[in-house]
N, C-alpha and C positions, 0 to 999 in steps of 0.2 A: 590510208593503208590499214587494214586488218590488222588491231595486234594480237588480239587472242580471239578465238571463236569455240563455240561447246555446239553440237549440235547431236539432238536426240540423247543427251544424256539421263541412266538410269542408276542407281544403285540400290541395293538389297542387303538387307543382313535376316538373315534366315527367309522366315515364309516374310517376311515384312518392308514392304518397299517407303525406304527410304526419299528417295526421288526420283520423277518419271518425267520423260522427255523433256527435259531441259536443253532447252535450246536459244543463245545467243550471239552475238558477236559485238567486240568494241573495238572501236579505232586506236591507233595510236593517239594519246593527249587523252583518253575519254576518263572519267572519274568517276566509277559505278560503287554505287551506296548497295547492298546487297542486307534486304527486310525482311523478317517472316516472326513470329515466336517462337520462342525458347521450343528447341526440339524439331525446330522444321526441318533441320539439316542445312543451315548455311556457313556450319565452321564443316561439313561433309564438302559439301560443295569445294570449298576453296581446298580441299585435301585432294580431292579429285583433280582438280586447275593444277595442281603442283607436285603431281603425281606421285603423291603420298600412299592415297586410294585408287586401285582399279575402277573404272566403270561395268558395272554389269550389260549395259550395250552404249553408242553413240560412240563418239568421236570428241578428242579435244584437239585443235590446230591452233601452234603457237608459229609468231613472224619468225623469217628466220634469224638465226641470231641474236635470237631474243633472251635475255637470261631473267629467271624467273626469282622472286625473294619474296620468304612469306614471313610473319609474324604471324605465331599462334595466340590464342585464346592464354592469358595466364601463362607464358613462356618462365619455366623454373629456370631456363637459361644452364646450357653444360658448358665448363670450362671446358676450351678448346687448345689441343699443344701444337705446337709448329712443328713438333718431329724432334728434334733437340731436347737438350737436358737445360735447356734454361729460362728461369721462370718470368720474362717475359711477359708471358703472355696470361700467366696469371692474376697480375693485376689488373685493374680497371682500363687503365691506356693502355696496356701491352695485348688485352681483349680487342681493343677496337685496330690497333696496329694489326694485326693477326687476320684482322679480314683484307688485309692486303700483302698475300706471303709473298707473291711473287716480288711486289716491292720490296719488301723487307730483304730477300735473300740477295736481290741485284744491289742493297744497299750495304750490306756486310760485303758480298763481292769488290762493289767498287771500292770498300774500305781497304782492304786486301791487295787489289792492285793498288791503289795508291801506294802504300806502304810499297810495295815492291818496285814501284816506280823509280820512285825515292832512292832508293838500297842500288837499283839498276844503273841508275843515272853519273854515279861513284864507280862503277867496276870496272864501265869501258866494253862491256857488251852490246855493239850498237843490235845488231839483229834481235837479241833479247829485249833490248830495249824498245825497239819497234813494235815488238810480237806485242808487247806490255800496252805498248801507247792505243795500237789499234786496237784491245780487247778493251781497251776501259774508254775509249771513245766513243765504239760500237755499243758496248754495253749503256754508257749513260749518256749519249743521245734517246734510244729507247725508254731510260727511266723518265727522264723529262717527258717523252711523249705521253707517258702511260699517266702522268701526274705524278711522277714522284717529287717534284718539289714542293709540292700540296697537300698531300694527302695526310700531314700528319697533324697540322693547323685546323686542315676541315676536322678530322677526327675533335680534335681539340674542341673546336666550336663548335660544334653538332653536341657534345658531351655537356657541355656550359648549357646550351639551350635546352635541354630535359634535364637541368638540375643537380649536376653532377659539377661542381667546385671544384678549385685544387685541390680543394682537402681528401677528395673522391681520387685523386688521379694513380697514385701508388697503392690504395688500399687491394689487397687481395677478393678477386671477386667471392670469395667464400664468406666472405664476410656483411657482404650485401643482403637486405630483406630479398623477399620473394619480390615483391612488388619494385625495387630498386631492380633486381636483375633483368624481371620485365622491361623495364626501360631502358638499361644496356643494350638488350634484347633489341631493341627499337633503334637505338641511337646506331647499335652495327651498320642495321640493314639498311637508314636513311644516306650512312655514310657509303656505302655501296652502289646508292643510286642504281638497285636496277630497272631494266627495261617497263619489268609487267611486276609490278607491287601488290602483293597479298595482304591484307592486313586485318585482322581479327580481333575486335575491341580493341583497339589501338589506344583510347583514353583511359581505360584501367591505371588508377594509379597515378595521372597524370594530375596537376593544381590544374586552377583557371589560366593563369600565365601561361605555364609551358602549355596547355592546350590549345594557345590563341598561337602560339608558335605554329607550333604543328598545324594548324588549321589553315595559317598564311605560308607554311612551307607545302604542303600538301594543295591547295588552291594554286601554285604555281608550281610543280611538279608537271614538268613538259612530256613524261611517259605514262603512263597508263597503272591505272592504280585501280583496286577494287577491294572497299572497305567494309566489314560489319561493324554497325555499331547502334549502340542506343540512343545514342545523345542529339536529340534531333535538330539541333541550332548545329551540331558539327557538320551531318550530316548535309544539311541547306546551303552551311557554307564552304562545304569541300565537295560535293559531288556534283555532277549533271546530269546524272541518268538515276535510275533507279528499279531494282531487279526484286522483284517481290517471291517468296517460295512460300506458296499457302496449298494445302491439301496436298505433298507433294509433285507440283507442278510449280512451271514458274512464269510472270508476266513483268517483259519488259518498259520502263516505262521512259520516255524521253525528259526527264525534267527528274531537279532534287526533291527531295523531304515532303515538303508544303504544297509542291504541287502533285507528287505521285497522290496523297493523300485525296486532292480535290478529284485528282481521274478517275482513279479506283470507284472512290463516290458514284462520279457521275458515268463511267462504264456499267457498274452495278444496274443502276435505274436506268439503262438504256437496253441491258440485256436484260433484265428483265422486264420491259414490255414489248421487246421484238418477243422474247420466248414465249407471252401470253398470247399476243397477238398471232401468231402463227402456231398456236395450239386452237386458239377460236378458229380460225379459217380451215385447220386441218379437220376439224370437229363439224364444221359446214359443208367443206366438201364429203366427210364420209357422209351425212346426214343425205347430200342429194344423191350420193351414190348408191345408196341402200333404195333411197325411190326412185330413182331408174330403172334401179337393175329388177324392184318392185313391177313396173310396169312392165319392162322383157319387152319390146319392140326392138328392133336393128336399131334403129337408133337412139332408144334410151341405152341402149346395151352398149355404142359406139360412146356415148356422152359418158357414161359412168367410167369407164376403160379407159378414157380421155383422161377424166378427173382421179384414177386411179395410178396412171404413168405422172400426174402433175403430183400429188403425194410423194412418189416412191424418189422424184428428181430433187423435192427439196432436202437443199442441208439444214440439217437440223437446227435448230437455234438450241444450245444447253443452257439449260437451269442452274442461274448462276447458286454455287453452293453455299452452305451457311459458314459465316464467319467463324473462323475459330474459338473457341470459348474464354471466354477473357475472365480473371479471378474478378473479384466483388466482395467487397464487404465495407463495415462502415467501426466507427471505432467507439466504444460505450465510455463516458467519463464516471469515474466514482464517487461523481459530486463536487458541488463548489470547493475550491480552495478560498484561500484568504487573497486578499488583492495584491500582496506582496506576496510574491512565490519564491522566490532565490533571492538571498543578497551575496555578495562575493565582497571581501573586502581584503585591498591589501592582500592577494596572492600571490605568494613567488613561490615561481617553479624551475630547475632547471636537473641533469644530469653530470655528477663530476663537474667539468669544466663550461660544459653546452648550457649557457643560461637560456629557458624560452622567454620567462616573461616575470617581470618584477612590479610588484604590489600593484592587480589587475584588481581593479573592482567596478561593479555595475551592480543594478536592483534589476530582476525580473519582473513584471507585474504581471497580474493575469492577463491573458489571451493574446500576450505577445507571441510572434513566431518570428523568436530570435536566431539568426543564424551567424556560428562562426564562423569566420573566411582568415583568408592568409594563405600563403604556399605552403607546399610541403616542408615538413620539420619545423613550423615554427610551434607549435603543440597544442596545435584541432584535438585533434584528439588525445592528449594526456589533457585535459580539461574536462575533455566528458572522464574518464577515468577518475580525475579527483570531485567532480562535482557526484560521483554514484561511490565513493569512499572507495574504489578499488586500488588507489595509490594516495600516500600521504604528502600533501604540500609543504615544500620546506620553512615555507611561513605563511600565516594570514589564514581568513576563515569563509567557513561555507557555513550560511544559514537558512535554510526550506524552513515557509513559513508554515501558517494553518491548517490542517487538513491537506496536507499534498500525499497523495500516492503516485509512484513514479513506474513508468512504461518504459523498458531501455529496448533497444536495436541497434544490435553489436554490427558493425561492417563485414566483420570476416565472421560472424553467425558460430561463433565460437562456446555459443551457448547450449550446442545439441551434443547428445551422446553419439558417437561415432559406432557405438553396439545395437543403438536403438533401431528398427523396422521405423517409419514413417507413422503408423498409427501408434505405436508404443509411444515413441516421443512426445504426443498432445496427452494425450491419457494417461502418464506417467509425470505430466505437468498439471492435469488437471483430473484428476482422479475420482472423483464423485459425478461427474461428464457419463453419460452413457455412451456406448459403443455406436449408439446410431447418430448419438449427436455430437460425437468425432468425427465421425464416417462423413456427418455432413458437411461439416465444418469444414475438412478437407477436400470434399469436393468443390467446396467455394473456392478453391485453390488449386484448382487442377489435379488436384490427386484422388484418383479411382481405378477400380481395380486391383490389378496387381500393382501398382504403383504404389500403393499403400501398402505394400509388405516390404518396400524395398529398402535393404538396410541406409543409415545415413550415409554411410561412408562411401557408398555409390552414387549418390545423389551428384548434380550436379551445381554450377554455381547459382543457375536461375532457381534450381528447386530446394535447394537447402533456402535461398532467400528465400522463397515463398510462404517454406517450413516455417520460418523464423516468423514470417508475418500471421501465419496462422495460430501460431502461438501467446502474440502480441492481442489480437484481437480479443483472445479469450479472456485475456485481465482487465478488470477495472483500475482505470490512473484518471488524471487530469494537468498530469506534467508528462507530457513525453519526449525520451531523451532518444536523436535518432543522430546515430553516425554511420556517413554515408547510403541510404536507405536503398537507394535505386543502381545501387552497384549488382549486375547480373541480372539485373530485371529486365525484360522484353518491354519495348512502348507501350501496348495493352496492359502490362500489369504496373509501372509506373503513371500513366493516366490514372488506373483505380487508385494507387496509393495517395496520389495526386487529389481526386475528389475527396476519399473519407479522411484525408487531412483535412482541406479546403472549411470540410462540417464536423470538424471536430469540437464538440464544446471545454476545450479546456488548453493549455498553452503547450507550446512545443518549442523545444533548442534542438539546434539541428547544426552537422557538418554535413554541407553536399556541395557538388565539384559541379553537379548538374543544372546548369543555367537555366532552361526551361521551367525546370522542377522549381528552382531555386524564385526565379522571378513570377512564381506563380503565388507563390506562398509568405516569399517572407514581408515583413512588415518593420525587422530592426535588425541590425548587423553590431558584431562585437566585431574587429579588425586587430586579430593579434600582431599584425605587423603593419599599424598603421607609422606612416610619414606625410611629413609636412603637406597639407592641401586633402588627404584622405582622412575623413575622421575615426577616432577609435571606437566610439561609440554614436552609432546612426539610426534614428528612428526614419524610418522610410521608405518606397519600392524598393527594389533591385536598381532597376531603370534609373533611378534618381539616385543611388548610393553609385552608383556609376558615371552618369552627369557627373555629379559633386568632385567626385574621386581619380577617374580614370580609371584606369585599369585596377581591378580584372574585370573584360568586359566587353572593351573598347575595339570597335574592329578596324581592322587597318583599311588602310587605301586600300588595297588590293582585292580586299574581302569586298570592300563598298564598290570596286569599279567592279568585280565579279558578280556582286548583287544585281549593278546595275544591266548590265548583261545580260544576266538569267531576264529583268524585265522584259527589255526589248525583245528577246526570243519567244517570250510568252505571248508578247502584243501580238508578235507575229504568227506565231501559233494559235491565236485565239481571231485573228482574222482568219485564217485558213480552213478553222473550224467550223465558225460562220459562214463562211461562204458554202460550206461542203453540209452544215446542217440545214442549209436554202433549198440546195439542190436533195436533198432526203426529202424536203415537208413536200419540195413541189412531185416527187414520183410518190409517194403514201398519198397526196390530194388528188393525184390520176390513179391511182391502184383504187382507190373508194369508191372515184365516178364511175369507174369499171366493172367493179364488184356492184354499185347500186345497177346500172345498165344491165348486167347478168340475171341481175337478182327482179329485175322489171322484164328481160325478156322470156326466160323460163318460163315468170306467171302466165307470160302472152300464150305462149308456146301451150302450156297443159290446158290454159284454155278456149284453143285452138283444136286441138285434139280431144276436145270434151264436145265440142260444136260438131266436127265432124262425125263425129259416132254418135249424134244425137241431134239436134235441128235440122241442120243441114246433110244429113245421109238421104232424103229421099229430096232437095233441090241441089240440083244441077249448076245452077251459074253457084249460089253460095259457098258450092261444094268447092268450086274452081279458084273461086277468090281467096275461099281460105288456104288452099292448097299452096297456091304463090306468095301467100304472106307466111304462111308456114316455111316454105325456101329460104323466102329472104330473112327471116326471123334466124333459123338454124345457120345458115352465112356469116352473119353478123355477131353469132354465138361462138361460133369457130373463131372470129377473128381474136375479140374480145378473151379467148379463150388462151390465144396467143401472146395476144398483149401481158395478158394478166401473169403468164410464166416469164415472160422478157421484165417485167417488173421483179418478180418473186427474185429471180436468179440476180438482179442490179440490187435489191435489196438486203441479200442476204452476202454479198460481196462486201457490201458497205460494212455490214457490222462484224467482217473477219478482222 
């Protein structure tokens, strides 16, 4: 059953199209991954699905019934009232309570009756008393149906699962970070369980833990979900399909992450040698049309007119277009440090009451790529803050050894002037830089043209990141200190950050949430909230600091029998493809024997018609002979002529 469908959709803001004919549809249960880079328009997309945004033409059809919940990009999250003066619903639970009013009101109702029940039951009003019985019978049969005996437990639990404690239950939401409300944000609309699920960077914010939640609640989510995101291990293990928006258009793809990736590939090189291939053929047939139409005979004239209706009937094959421009750069060190780079001794940190961690110490050496883990709040990052002197620890010491200069990347990029233009900002950090080799700098980074006049304060989350890394590159370090790095970054520009880490000559301490990224790079783990069995301090993979440890990591049953799943459908998919890539090679091995028979009877044919206008014009029987083989030659040129379109047209089917 159809749960949603988009067909021919466009949107436009000004002269500047957004996206063009977008067009798909998903079943009920399907789980579409929604890819492109920053700025393609796929948080547009999902605005349009939730009709936020108009479409400028197409069509959206939703099932009936269907009720639709979207999580935006970065949700600042508005407190929401019930209509009433009581604040409810300004706290934390009273927020998730509140997405269920109509429960809520039928539960103060049936409070109400009860109480009057009561009071009824003493006066000896039997008819009142009936009136009473029937309406709070009626009424809370209904509530039970609707879930009202539940709904306040699941809220409960759904709120414990993204990180929200008692201690979280009463606080007033006003009091919450951004990134906490984000995930209220989250935890609502999970608890709502609607039909057709929107969700837009949905891991912003989230630890490795509460991501593995979400990733095995979302893998089993029986309605229909459609997710952006970057993190491509979620992506693998939460979706099945895969909707790509590149050059504003879009291509649907039947498989998650890993496999959209290998199609894409191999559609590329498939259309592009259909597209060469049938630009050589069209470039042969003009070539014999020109000498046909050279000679002017009826039936050079019929051949060439032939070959000119066989042009105009094929569809075209398009040139598949160039990839999007991916940023690029690579990172300069300032030179050896000393082989001891950081030592940490005996740090304790905590806030008022909230201890994080009590006398932490480790050595850094050089070319360690040590990364902090732990969940949220246990203090990732107030460590990078005390380890760059921007907060004082309540005891114990920080010592950088020989020669270190240090590289930081702030997560929330809190480092740029919100007055600054784009090129002010590098040039204003690096001032003796000339204008072209800003200019250039920033095009390494996707900023050109007017882009580069744009104030910060309009930038967005991918390109303020960018900003931040185009600034990072210009310094000389050989410590670099990166907290959360690939947060708002597109897969394309996390791969690059990815390599010119990878060849970085000097050491890097790192918080990232990003598994992929994470198990690319790191080589030792500090575990601010190590327990029994996980170690606190681990030199080694990811892979293996996860063996050792367990979680964060570890993927459940569910994830493994949906992994295993995706295999089997791939097997099957991949025999399919085989069998239908047999039947391609064997019509391109008859279209060639075709094209060679064409291309051997034409020779016959001109020199045939060279013999008659010349040896054989004054003999009579030769004249005859050749004349019949001339027939039968032009015959056999017809047929051939047909064949070779009944191939064209099978083969350019193949590759819609």
């Amino acid at each position: 059953m159809i749960s949603i469908s988009a067909s021919g959709l466009s949107y436009h803001i000004g002269t500047r199209t957004i996206l063009e004919d977008i067009t798909f549809s998903l079943e009920e249960g399907d789980r579409l991954g929604i890819v492109g880079v920053n700025g393609s328009g796929k948080s547009t997309l999902l605005k349009l699905l939730a009709d936020e945004y108009t479409p400028d033409e197409g069509t959206i059809t939703i099932g009936k019934n269907k009720i639709v919940g979207m999580l935006h990009q970065d949700d600042a999250f508005r407190i929401l009232r019930t209509g009433d003066d009581s604040p409810l619903d300004e706290t934390v639970l009273g927020q998730m309570y509140a997405i269920f009013p109509e429960l809520c009101r039928a539960e103060e109702r049936l409070a109400v009756l009860q109480k009057a029940l009561e009071e009824a039951a003493s006066g000896g009003d039997q008819a009142y008393l009936d009136q009473l019985s029937t309406e709070f019978t009626n009424l809370n049969n209904r509530f039970i149906a609707d879930g009202g005996l539940y709904y306040k437990s699941r809220c409960q639990s759904i709120l414990t699962k993204l990180g929200f404690g008692e201690e979280y239950r009463n606080l007033p939401v006003s009091s919450l970070s951004g990134g906490q409300r984000t995930r209220l944000a989250l935890a609502r609309l999970l608890s709502r369980e609607p039909d057709i699920l929107l969700l837009d960077e949905p891991t912003n914010h989230l630890d490795t833990e509460t991501m593995l939640w979400l990733e095995d609640h979302l893998a089993n989510y029986r309605k229909t979900v459609l997710v952006i995101s970057h993190d491509r291990l979620f992506l693998d293990r939460v979706t099945n399909k895969t909707f790509e928006i590149e050059h504003t258009r879009g291509r649907l793809y039947k498989c998650s992450y890993t496999g959209f990736v290998e199609e894409k590939e191999k559609w590329r090189r498939e259309q592009e040698k259909r597209y060469q291939n049938q630009q050589k053929e069209i470039a042969r047939l003009e070539a014999y049309i020109a000498q046909q139409r050279a000679w002017n005979s009826e039936r050079n004239i019929i051949a060439a007119e032939s070959r000119e209706k066989a042009i105009a009937r094929m569809e075209k094959v398009e040139k598949p277009k160039n990839l999007p421009k991916s940023i690029r750069f690579s990172l300069q060190s300032s030179g050896e440090s000393g082989n001891d780079v950081l030592e940490v001794k005996n740090l304790t940190m905590g806030f008022g009451q909230n201890m994080l961690f009590r006398n932490l110490s480790f050595l850094v050496k050089k070319h360690d790529r040590l990364f902090i883990s732990g969940p949220n709040g246990c203090g990732k990052s107030t460590l990078i803050k005390l380890l760059l002197g921007q907060l004082e620890a309540m005891a114990g010491e920080i010592e950088f050894g020989y020669n270190v200069t240090i590289g930081y990347y702030d997560q929330e990029n809190q480092n740029l002037s919100e007055d600054n233009t784009v090129l002010d900002e590098l040039w204003d950090a690096y001032p003796n830089l000339t204008q072209t080799e800003i200019r250039n700098t920033l095009a390494l980074f996707r900023f050109q043209g007017e882009d580069i006049e744009k104030e910060v304060r309009v930038l967005s989350g991918g390109e303020r990141a960018r900003l931040t890394l185009a600034k990072l590159i210009l310094s000389k370090m050989n410590l670099l200190i990166l907290d959360e790095p690939t947060n708002h970054l597109d897969i394309g520009s996390r791969e690059a950050l990815e390599n010119a880490l990878a060849s970085f000559d000097g050491t890097i301490i790192a918080v990232s949430h990003d598994r992929y990224f994470t198990r690319k790079l790191a080589n030792r783990f500090i575990d601010l909230a190590a327990s029994p069995g996980r170690p606190a301090d681990f030199h080694g993979t990811y892979d293996e600091y996860v063996q050792l440890g367990g979680q964060p990591g570890e993927e459940s049953t569910a994830a493994k029998e949906a992994k295993e799943e995706e295999k089997l459908s791939q097997k099957d998919a991949y025999l399919q493809r085989k069998q239908e890539t047999a039947r391609i090679r064997q019509m391109e091995r008859r279209r060639a024997a075709v094209d060679k028979e064409i291309e051997k009877l034409e020779a016959e044919l001109i020199d045939i018609e060279d013999a008659l206008y010349g040896e054989a014009a004054t003999d009579y029987h030769k004249a005859a002979e050749l004349s019949d083989r001339k027939i039968t030659v032009e015959d056999r040129l017809m047929q051939l002529y047909e064949e070779q379109e009944e191939l064209d047209s099978a083969l350019a089917a193949v590759g819609e």
